[in-house]
DSSP file (Angstrom, degrees, kcal/mol; ACC not computed):
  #  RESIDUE AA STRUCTURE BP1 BP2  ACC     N-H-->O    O-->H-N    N-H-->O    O-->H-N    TCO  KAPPA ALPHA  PHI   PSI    X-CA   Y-CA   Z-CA
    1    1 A X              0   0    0      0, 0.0     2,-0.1     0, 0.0     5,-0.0   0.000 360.0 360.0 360.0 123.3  -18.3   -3.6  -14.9
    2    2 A X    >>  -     0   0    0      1,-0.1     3,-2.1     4,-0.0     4,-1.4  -0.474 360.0 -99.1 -91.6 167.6  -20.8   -3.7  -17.6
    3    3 A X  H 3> S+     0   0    0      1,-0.2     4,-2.6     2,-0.2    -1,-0.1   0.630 119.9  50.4 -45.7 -18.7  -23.3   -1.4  -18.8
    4    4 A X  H 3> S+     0   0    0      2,-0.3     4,-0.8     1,-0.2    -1,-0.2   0.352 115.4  48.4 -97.8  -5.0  -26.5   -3.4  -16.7
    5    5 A X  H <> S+     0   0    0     -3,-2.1     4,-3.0     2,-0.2    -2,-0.2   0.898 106.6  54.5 -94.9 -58.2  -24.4   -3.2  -13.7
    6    6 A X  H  X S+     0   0    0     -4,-1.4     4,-2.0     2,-0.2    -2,-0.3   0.951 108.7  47.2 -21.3 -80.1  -23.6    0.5  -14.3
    7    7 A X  H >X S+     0   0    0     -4,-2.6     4,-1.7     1,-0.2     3,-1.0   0.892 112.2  58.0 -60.5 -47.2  -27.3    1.3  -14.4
    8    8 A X  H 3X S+     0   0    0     -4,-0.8     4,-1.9     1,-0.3    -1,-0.2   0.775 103.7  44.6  34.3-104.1  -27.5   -0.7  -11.2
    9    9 A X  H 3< S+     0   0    0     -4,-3.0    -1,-0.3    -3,-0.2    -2,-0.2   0.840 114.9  53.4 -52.3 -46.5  -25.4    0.9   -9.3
   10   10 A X  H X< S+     0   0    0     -4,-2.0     3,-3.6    -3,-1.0     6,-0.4   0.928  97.8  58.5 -55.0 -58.7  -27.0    4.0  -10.4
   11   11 A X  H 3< S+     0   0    0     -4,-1.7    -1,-0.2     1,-0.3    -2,-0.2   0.894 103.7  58.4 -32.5 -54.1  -30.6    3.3   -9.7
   12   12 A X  T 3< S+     0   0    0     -4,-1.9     2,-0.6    -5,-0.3    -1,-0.3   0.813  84.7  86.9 -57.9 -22.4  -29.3    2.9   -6.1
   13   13 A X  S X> S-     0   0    0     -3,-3.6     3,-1.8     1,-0.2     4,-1.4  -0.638  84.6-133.8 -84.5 119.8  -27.8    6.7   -6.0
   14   14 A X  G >4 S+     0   0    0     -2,-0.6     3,-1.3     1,-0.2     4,-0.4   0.953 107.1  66.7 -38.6 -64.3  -31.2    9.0   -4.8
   15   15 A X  G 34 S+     0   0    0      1,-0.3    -1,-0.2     2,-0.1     3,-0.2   0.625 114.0  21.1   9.7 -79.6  -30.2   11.2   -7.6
   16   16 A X  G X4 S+     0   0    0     -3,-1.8     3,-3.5    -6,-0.4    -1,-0.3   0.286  91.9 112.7-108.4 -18.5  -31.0    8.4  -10.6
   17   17 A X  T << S+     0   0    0     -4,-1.4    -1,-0.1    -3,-1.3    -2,-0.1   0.715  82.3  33.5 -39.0 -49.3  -33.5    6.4   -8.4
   18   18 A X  T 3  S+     0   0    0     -4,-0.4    -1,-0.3    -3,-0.2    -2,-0.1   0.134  97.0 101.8 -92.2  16.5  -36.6    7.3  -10.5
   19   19 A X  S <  S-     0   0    0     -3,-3.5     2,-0.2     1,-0.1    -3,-0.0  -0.286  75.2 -86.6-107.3-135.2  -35.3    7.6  -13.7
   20   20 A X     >  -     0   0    0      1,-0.1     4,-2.8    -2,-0.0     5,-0.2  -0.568  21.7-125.1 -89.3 157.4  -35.5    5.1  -16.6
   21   21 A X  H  > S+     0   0    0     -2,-0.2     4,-5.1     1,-0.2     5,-0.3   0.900 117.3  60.3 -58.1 -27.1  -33.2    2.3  -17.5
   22   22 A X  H >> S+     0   0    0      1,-0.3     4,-2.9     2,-0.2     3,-1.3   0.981 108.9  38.6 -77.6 -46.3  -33.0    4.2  -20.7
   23   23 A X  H 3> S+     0   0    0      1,-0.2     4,-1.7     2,-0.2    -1,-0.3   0.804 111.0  57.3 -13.7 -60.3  -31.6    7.4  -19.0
   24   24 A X  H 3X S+     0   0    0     -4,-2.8     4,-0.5     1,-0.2    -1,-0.2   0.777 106.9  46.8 -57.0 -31.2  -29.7    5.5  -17.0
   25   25 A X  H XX S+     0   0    0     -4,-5.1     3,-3.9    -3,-1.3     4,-1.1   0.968 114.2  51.6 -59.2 -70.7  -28.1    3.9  -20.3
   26   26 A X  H 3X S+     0   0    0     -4,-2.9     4,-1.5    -5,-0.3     3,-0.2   0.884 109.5  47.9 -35.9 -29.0  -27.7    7.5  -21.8
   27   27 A X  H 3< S+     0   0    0     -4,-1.7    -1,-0.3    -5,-0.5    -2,-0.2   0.637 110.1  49.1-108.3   6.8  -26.0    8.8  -19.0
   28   28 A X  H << S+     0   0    0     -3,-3.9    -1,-0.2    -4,-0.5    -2,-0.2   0.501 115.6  48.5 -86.3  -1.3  -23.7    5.8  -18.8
   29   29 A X  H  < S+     0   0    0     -4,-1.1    -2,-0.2    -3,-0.2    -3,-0.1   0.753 112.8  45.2 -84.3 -68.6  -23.0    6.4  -22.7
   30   30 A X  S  < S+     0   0    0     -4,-1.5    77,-0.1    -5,-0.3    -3,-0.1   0.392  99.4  86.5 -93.9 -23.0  -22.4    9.6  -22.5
   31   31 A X  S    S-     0   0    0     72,-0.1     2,-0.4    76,-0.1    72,-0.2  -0.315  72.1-129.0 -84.2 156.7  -20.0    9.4  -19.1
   32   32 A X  E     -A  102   0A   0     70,-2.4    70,-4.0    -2,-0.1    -2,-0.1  -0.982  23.9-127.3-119.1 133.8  -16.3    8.9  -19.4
   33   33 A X  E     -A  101   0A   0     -2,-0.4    68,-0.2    68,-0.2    66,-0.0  -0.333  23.5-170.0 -71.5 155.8  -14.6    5.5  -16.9
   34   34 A X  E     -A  100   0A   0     66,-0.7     2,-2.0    67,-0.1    66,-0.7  -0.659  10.5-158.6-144.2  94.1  -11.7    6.4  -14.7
   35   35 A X  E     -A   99   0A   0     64,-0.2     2,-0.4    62,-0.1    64,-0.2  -0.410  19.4-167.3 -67.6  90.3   -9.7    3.6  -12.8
   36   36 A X  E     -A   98   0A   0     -2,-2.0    62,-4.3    62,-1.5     2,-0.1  -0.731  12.6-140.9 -90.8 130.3   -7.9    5.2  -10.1
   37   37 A X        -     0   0    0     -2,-0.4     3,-0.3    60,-0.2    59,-0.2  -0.234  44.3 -81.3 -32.5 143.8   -5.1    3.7   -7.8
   38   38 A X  S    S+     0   0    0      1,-0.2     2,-0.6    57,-0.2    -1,-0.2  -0.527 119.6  17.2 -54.8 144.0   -4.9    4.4   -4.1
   39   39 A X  S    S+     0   0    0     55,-1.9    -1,-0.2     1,-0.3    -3,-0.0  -0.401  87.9 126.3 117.2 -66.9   -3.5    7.4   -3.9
   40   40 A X        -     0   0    0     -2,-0.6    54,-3.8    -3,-0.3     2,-0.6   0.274  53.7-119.2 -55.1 158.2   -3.9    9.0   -7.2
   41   41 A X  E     +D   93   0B   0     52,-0.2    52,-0.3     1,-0.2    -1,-0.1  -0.892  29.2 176.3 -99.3 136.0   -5.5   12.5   -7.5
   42   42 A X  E    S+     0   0B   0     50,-2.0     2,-0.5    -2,-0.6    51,-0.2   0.734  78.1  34.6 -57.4 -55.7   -8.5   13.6   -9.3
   43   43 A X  E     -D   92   0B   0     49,-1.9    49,-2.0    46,-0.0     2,-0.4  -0.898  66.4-145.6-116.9 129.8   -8.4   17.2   -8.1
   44   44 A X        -     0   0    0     -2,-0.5    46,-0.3    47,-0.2    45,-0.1  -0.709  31.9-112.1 -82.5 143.0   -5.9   19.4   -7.3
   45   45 A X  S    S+     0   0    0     -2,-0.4    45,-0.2     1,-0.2    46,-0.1   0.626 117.7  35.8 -37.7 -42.5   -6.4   21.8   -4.4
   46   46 A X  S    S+     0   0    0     44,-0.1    -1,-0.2    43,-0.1    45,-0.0   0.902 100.8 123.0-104.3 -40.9   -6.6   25.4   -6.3
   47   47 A X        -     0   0    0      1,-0.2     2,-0.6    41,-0.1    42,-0.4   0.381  63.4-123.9 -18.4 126.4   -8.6   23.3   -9.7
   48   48 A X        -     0   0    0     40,-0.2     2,-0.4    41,-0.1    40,-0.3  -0.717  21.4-154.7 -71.6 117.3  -11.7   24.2  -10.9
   49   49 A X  B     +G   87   0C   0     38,-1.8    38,-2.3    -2,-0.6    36,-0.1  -0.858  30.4 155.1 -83.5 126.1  -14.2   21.5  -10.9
   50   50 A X        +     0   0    0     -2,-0.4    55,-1.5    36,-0.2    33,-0.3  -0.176  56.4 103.0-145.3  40.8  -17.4   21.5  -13.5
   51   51 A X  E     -B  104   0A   0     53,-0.2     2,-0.3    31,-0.1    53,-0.2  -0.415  63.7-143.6-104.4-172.8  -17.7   17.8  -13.3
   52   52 A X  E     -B  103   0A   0     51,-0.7    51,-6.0    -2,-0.2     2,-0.6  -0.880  20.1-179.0-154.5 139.6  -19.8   15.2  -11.8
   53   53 A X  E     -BC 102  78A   0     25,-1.7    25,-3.9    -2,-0.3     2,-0.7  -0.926   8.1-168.3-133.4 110.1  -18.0   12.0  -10.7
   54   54 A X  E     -BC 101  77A   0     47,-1.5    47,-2.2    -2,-0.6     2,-0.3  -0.900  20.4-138.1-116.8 137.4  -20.1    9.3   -9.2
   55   55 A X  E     -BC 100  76A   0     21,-0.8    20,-1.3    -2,-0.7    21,-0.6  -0.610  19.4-175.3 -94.6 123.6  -17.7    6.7   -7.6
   56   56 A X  E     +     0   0A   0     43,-3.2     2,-0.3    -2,-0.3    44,-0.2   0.422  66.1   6.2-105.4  16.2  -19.0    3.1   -8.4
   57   57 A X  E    S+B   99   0A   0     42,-1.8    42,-0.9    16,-0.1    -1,-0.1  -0.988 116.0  13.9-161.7 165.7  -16.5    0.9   -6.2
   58   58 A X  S    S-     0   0    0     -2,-0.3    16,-0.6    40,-0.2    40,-0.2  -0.311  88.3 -79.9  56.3-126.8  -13.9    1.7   -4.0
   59   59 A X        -     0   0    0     37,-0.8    13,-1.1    14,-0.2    -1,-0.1   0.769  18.1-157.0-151.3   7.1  -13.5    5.5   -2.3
   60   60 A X        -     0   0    0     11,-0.2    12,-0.9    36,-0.2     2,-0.5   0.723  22.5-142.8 -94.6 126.9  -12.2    9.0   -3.2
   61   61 A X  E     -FE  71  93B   0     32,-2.9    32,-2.3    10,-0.2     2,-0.5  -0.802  10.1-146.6 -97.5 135.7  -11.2   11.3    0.0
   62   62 A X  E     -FE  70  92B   0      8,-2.1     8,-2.5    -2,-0.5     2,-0.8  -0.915   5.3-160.0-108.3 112.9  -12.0   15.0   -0.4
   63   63 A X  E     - E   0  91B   0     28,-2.7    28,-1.2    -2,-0.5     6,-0.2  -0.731  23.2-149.4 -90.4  70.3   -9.6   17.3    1.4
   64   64 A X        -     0   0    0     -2,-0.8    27,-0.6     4,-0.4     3,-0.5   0.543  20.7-108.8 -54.6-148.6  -11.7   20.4    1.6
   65   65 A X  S    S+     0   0    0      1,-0.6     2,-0.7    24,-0.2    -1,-0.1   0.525 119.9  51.9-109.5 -18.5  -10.3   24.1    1.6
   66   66 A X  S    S-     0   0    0      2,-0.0    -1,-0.6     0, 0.0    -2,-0.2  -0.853 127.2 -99.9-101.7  86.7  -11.1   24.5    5.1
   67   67 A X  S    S+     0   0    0     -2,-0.7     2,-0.3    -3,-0.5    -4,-0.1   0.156  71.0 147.8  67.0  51.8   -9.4   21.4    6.1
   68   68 A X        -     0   0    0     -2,-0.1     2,-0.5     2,-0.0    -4,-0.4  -0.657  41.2-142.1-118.5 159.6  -12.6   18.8    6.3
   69   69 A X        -     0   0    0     -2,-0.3     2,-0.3    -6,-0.2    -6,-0.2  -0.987  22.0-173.7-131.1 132.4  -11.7   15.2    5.4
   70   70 A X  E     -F   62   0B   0     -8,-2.5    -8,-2.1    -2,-0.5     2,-0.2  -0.998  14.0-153.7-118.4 122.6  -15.0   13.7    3.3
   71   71 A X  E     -F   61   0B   0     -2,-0.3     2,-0.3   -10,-0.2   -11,-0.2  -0.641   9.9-163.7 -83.7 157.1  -14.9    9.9    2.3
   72   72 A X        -     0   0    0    -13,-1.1     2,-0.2   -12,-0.9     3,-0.1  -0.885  18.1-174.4-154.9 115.9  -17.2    9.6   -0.9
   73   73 A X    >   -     0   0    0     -2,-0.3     3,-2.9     1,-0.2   -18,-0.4  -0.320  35.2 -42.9-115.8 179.1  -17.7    6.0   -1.0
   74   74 A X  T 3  S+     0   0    0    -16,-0.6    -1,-0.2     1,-0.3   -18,-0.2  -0.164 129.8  21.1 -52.4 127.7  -19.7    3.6   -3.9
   75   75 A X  T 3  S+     0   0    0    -20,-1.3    -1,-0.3     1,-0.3     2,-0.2   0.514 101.2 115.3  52.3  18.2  -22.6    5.2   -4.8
   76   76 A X  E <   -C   55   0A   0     -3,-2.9   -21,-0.8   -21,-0.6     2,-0.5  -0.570  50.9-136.2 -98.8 174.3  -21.8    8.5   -3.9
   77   77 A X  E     -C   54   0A   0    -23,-0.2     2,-0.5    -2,-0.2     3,-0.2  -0.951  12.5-174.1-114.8 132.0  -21.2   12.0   -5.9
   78   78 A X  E    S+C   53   0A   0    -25,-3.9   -25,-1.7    -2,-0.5    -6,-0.0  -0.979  75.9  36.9-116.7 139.1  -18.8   14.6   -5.7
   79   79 A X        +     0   0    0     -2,-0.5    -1,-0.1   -27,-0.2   -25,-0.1   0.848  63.5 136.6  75.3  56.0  -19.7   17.8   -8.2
   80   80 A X  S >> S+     0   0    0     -3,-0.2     4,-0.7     2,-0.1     3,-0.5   0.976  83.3  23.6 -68.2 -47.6  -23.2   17.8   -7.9
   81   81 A X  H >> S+     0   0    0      1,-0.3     3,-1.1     2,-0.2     4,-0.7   0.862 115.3  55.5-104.7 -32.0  -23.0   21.3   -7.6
   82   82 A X  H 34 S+     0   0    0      1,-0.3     5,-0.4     2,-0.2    -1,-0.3   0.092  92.9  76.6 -83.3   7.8  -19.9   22.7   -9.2
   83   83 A X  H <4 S+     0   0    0     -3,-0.5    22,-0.3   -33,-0.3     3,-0.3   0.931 105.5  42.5 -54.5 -61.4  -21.1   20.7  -12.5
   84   84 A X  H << S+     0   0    0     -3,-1.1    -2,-0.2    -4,-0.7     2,-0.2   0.715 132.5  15.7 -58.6 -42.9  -23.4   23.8  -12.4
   85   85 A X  S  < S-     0   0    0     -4,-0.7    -1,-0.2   -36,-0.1    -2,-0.1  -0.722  90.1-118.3-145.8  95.7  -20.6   26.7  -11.3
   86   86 A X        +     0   0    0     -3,-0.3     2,-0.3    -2,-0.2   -36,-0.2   0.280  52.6 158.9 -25.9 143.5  -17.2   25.6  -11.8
   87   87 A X  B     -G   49   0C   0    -38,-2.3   -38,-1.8    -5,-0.4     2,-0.4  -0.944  43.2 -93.3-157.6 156.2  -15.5   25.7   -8.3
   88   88 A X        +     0   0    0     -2,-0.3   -40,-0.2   -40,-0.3     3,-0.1  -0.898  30.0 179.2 -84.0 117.0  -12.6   24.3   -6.0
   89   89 A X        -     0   0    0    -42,-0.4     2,-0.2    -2,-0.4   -24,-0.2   0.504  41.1-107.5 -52.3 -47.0  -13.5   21.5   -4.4
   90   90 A X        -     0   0    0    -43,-0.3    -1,-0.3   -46,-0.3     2,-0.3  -0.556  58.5 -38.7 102.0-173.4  -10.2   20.7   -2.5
   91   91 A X  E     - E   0  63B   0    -28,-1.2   -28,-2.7   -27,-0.6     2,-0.6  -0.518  61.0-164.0 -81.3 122.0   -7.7   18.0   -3.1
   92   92 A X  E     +DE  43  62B   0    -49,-2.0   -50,-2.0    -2,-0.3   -49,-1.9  -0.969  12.1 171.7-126.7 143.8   -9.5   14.6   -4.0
   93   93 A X  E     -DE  41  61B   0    -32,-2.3   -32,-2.9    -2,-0.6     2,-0.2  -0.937  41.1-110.6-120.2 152.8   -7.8   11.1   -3.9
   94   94 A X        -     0   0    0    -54,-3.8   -55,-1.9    -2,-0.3     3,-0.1  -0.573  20.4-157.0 -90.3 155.9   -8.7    7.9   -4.2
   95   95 A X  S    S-     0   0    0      1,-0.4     2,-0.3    -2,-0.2   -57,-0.2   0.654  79.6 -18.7 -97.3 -24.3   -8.3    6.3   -0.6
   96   96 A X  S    S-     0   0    0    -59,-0.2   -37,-0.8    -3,-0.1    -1,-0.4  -0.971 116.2 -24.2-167.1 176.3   -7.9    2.7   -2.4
   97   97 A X        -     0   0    0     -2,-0.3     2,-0.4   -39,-0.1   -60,-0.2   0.131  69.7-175.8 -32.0 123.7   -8.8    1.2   -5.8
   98   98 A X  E     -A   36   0A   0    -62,-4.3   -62,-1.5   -40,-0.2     2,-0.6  -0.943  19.6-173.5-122.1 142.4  -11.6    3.4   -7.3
   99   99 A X  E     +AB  35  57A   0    -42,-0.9   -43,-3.2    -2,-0.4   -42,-1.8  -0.977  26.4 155.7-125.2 132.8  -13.7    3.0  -10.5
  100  100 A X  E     -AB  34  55A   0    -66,-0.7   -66,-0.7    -2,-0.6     2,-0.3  -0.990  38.1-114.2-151.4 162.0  -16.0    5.9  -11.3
  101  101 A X  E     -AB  33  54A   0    -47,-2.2   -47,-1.5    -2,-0.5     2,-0.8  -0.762  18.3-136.6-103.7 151.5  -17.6    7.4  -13.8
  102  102 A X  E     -AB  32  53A   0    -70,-4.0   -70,-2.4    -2,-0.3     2,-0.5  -0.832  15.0-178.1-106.7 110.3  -17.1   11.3  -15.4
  103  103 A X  E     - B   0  52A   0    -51,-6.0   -51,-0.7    -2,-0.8   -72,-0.1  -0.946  17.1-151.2 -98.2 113.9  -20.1   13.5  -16.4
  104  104 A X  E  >  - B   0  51A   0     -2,-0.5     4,-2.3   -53,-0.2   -53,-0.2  -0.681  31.8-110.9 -77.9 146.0  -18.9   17.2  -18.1
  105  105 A X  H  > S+     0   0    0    -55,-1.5     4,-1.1   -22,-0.3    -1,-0.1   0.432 119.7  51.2 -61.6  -5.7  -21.0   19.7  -17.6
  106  106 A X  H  > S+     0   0    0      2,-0.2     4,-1.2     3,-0.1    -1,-0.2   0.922 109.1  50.5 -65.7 -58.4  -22.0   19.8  -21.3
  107  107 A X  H  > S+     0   0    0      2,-0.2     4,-1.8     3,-0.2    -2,-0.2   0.806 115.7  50.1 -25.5 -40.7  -22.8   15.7  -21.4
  108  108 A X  H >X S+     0   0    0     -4,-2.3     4,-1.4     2,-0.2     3,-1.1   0.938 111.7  48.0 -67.5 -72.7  -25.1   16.7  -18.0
  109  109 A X  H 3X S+     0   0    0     -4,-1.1     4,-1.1     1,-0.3    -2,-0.2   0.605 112.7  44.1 -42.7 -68.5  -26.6   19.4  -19.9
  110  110 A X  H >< S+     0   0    0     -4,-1.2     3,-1.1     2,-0.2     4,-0.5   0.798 112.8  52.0  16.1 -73.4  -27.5   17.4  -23.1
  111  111 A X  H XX S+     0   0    0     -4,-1.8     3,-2.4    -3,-1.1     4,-0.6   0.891 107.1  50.2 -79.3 -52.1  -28.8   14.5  -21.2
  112  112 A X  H 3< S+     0   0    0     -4,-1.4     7,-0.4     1,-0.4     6,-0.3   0.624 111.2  56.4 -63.3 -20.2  -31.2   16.6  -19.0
  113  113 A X  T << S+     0   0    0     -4,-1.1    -1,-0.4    -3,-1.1    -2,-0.3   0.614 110.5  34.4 -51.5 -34.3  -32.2   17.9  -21.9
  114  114 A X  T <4 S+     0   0    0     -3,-2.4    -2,-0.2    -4,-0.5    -3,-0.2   0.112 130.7  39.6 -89.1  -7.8  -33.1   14.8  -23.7
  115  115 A X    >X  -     0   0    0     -4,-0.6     3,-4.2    -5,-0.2     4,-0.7  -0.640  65.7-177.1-135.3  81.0  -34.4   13.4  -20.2
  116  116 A X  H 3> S+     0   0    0      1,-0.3     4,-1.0    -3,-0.2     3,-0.1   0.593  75.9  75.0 -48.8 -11.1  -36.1   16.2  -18.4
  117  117 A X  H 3> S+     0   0    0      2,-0.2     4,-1.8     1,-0.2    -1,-0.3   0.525  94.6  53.1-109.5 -40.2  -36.6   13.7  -15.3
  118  118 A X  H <> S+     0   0    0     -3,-4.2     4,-1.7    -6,-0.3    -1,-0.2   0.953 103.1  55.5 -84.5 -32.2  -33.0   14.1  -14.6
  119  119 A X  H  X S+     0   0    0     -4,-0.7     4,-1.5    -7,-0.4    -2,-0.2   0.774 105.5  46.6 -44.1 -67.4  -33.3   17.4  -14.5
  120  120 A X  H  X S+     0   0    0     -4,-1.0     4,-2.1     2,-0.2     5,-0.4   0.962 107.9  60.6 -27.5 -83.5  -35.9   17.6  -11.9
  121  121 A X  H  X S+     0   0    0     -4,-1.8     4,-0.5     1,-0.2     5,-0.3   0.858 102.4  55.8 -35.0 -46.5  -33.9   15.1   -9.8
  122  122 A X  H  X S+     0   0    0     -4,-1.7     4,-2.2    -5,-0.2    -1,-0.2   0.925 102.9  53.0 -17.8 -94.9  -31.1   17.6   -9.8
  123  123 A X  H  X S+     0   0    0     -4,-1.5     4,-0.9     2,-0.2    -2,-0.2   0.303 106.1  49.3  27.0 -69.6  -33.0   20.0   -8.5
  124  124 A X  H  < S+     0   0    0     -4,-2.1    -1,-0.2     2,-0.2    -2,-0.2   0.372 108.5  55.1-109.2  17.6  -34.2   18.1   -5.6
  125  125 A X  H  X S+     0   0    0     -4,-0.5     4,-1.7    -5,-0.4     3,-0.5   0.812 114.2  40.5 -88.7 -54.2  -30.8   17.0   -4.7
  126  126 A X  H  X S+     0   0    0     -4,-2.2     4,-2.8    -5,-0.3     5,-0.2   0.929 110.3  60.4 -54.5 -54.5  -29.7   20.6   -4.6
  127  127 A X  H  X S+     0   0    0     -4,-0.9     4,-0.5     2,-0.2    -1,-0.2   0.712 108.0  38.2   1.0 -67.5  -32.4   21.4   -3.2
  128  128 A X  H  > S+     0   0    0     -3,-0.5     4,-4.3     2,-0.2    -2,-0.2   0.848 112.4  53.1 -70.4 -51.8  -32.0   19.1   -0.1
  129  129 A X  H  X S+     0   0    0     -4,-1.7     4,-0.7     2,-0.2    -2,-0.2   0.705 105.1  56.1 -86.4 -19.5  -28.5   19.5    0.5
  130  130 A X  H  X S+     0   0    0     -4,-2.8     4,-0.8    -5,-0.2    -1,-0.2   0.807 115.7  41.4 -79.9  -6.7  -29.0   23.7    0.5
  131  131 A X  H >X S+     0   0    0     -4,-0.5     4,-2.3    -5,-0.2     3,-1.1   0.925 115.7  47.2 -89.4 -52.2  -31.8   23.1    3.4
  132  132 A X  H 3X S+     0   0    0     -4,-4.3     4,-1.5     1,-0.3    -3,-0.2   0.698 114.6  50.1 -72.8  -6.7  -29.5   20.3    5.3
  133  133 A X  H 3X S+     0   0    0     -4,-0.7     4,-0.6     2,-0.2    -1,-0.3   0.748 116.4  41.7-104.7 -38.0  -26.5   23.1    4.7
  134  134 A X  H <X S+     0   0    0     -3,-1.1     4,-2.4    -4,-0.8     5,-0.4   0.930 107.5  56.3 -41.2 -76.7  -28.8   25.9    6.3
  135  135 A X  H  X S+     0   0    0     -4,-2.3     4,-1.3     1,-0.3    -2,-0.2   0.980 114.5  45.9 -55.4 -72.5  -30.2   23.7    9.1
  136  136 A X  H  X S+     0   0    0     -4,-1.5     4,-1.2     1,-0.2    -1,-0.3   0.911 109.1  50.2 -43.2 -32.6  -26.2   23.2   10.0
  137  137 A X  H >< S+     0   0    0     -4,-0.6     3,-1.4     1,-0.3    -2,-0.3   0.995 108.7  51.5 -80.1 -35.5  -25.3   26.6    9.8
  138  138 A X  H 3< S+     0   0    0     -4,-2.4    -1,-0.3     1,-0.3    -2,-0.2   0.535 107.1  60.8 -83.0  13.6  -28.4   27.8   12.2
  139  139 A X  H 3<        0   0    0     -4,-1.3    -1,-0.3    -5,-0.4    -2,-0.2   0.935 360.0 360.0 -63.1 -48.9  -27.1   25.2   14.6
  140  140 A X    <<        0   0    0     -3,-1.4    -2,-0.2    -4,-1.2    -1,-0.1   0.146 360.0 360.0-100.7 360.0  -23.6   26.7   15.1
């Protein structure tokens, strides 16, 4: 996939939706590729995660620690939030050929810094997903 595809793909994740191509470039620069097998693991079950991995083809399954199965399919993230405070995730695998890209939290940090925009976006991702994580728990 080349880089104009890359941003692409990104532009479509709410995340990255408003920012600039040129961001989008920086933070495809700045990202490390991974080509994953079906199967293979990204995370092991007791690993600390301080990444952020958005998968741009194919699927990675998230085994949680409570036992949840999560697909995180093309154009999703896993380690929005544990970029911020390393954490265990659970066991993730790709479920069939996956290509994604790798942000460390120091590359995140840097960029939002040099694009405050992203920063923001963050923010109101985290943001969203602690009300939608709320609104489930007063459900139950």
């Amino acid at each position: 996939m080349i880089t104009y595809e890359k941003v692409l793909v990104l532009k479509n994740i709410v995340l990255f939706e408003k920012a600039s191509e040129l961001a989008l470039s920086d933070v495809i620069q700045a990202a490390s590729e991974k080509t994953m097998k079906a199967g293979e693991v990204l995370l092991e079950k007791e690993q600390e995660n301080d990444s952020l991995y958005i998968v741009l083809s194919g699927a990675l399954e998230l085994k949680t620690l409570d036992n949840q199965t999560i697909l995180i399919n093309p154009r999703q993230m896993l380690g929005e939030t544990t970029v911020f405070a390393p954490a265990k995730l659970g066991t993730v695998k790709a479920k069939e050929k996956t290509f994604l890209i790798k942000l460390t939290a120091d590359k995140l940090y840097g960029l939002m810094a040099l694009h405050p925009s992203l920063a923001y976006a963050f923010l109101g991702t985290i943001s969203h997903q602690l009300r939608m994580a709320q609104k489930n728990e007063q459900s139950t």
